[in-house]
Residue, then its C-alpha position, 0 to 999 in steps of 0.5 A: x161086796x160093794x157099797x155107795x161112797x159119798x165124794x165127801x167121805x172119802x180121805x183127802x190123802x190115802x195110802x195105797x200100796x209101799x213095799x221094802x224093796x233090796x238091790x243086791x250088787x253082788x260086788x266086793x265091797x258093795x253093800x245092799x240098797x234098801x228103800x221103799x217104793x209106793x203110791x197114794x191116793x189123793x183127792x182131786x178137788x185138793x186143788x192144783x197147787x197142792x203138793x204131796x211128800x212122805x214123812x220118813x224115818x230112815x234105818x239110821x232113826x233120822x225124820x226126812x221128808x221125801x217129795x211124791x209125784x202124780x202119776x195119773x187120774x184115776x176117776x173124777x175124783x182121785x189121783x195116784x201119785x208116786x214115792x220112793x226113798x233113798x237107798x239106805x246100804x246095810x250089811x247084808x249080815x243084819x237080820x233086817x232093816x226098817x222103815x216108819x213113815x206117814x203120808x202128808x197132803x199140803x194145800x196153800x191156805x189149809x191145814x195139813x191133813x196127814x195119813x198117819x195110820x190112825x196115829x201108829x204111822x206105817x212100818x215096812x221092813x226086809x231082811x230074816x227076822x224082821x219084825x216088821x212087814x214087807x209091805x203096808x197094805x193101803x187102800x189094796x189089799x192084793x198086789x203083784x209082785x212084778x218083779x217074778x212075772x216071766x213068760x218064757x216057758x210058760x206065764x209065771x208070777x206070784x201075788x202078795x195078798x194081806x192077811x189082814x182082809x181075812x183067810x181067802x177061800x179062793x185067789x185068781x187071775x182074771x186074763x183076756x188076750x182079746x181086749x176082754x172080749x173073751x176072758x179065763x180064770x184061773x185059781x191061784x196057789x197058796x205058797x207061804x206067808x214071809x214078813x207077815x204077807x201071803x204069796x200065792x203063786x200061778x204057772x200057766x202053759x201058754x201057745x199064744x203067737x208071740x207079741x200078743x198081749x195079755x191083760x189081766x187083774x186078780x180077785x180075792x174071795x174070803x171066806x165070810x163072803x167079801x171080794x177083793x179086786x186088783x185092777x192096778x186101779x183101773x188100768x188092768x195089768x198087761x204083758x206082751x208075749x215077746 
């Protein structure tokens, strides 16, 4: 389903996509780093003086800002800019960690404009139990988990889909290996929903020569008829068969 967009209507600042994220050092005494990762969506006539930050609440209840940076332009019309957060240590015994957050566009000679979650503020978290979600869907509502995609012995991964866009009657990955000259589609698994997000998940047998590379990007169909796409805004996600 699409529909025309003024330039005017579209937000100043936007939430794209964050996610609670863990590194296990599996050593003596070392605890787990928990921190969030993720993108926005800024207007471009904002203006090149602009600057961007993240209003964070930390596991430890302290407000911080933290600095976003701009990524790349997507369209004549909006950028994508980058966040992480420190990592917090935690004992890995806690059934979970948390995070509440906003986003803040500051322009020289402006008031503030903030994307505050219509004022709930957004909230991620990790660990059993945790009572709140792994990821704050934004603008996507479809994202890759990049850190399970391999191609060993065959092409392997799984997608985060939010529930919040409805149930899907179909979830695919849409895969070319000629710069989309030619292109496949193939129906993705539902495997379970963990911290309030579906997974679904693909294992394709590949025979293609090695340091080929494989472009691709997923669509989600619910059931009431809407579509949902993931083009890693418009670049497309690609892999190289090493």
């Amino acid at each position: 389903m699409s529909r025309s967009i003024s330039v005017s209507s579209l937000p100043a600042i936007e939430l794209d996509i964050a996610q609670a994220k863990a590194n296990n050092f599996n050593e003596p005494g070392k605890e787990t780093a928990t921190y969030i990762e993720g993108t926005l969506l800024v207007r471009s006539d904002a203006g090149m003086n602009k600057s961007v930050y993240v209003r964070l609440c930390d596991p430890k209840k302290q407000w911080i800002n933290i600095s976003a940076s701009y990524l790349r332009t997507i369209d004549d019309r909006t950028e994508l800019w980058y966040f992480k957060t420190p990592s917090y240590g935690y004992d890995p015994g806690a059934e979970y960690v948390s995070f509440q957050f906003a986003l803040c566009l500051v322009v020289p000679g402006r008031p503030d404009v903030w994307d505050n979650n219509h004022g709930n503020n957004y909230e991620v978290g990790k660990g059993t139990k945790c009572p709140t979600p792994l990821i704050a869907f934004g603008s996507r509502k479809l994202i890759p988990n990049l850190e399970s995609i391999m191609i060993f012995d065959g092409w392997k991964g799984s997608i985060y889909v939010s529930p919040s866009i409805g149930k899907p009657k179909e979830v695919s990955i849409i895969w070319s290996l000629d710069k989309w000259k030619t292109q496949k589609i193939i129906p993705l698994t539902y495997v379970y929903q963990t911290n309030q997000v579906d997974i679904y998940r693909w294992n394709i047998k590949l025979n293609v020569p090695q340091h080929t590379e494989i472009s691709y990007y997923f669509k989600a169909i619910i059931e009431n008829g809407d579509v949902y796409v993931d083009t890693n805004n418009n670049k497309n996600y690609d892999l190289i068969n090493i």
